[in-house]
N, C-alpha and C positions, 0 to 999 in steps of 0.2 A: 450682512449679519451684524456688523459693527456699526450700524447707523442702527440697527432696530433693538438693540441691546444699549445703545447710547440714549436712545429715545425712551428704553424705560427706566434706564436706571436714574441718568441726570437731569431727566426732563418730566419724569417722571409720570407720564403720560395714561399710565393706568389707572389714577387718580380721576381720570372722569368720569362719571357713574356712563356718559352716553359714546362713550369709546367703541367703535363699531371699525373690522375690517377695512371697510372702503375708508372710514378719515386716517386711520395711521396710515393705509397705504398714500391717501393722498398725503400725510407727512412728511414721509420719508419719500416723494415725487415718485412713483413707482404704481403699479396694478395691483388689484385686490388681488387678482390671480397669483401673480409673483410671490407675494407676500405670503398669501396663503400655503404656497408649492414651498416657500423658503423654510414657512413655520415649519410646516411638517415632514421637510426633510433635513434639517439642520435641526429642530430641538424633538421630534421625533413627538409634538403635541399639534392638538388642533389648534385655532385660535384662541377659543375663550379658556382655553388650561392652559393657554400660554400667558394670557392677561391675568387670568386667575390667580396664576400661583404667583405673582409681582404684589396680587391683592392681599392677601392671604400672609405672607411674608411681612407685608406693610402691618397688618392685623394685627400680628402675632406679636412685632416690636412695638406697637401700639399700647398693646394690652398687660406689659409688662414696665411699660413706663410708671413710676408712680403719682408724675403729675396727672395720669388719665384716670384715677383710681374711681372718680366720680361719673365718670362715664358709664352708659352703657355698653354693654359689647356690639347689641346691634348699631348706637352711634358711631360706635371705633369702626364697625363692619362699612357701615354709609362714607366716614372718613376715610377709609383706604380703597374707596371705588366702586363696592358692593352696589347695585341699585334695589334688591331688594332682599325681604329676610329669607324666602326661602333659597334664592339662588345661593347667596351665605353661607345658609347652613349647610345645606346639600353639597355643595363642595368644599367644605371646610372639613366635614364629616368624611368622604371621600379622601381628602389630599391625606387626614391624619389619622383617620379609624375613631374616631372619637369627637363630642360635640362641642362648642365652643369654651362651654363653660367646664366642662371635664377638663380639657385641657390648660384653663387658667389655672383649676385647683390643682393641678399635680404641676405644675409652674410655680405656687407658693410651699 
């Protein structure tokens, strides 16, 4: 648990849009199996809400930076790991009841 919580927070691993099960398991030297049984019974998510919300998180500080102010949100979304728009929104929408852009404007 402390190697796969190490891996995403300082290594930051969720940052590659093509981050799949089997390469962090080969990461961390361990089975997709393991990994998957670890996610889901230590953080109580599957995989991709467990990469998600590292995404999501990264997003969110993203979006409130004001050097980003020129961006768009779905580049901030591609820059914190997203690989496409609807995966994005669809669980952006889910993590927080609300859509991206709703939640920057009640953020200013």
């Amino acid at each position: 648990t402390n190697a796969l919580i190490h891996s995403m927070e300082k290594d930051q691993l969720y940052l590659k849009q093509d981050l799949s099960l089997i390469s962090l398991a080969d990461h961390l030297h361990t089975s997709g199996n393991k990994l998957s049984w670890l996610i889901n019974d230590t953080m109580d998510k599957n995989f991709n809400e467990f990469v998600n919300d590292y995404r999501i998180e990264s997003f969110q500080k993203k979006a409130l930076e004001p050097d980003n102010q020129n961006f768009t949100l779905l580049g901030l979304a591609f820059e914190s790991g997203f690989n496409s728009k609807s995966a994005f929104n669809d669980y952006f929408k889910k993590k927080t009841g609300t859509t991206p852009r709703s939640w920057l404007k009640a953020q200013k």
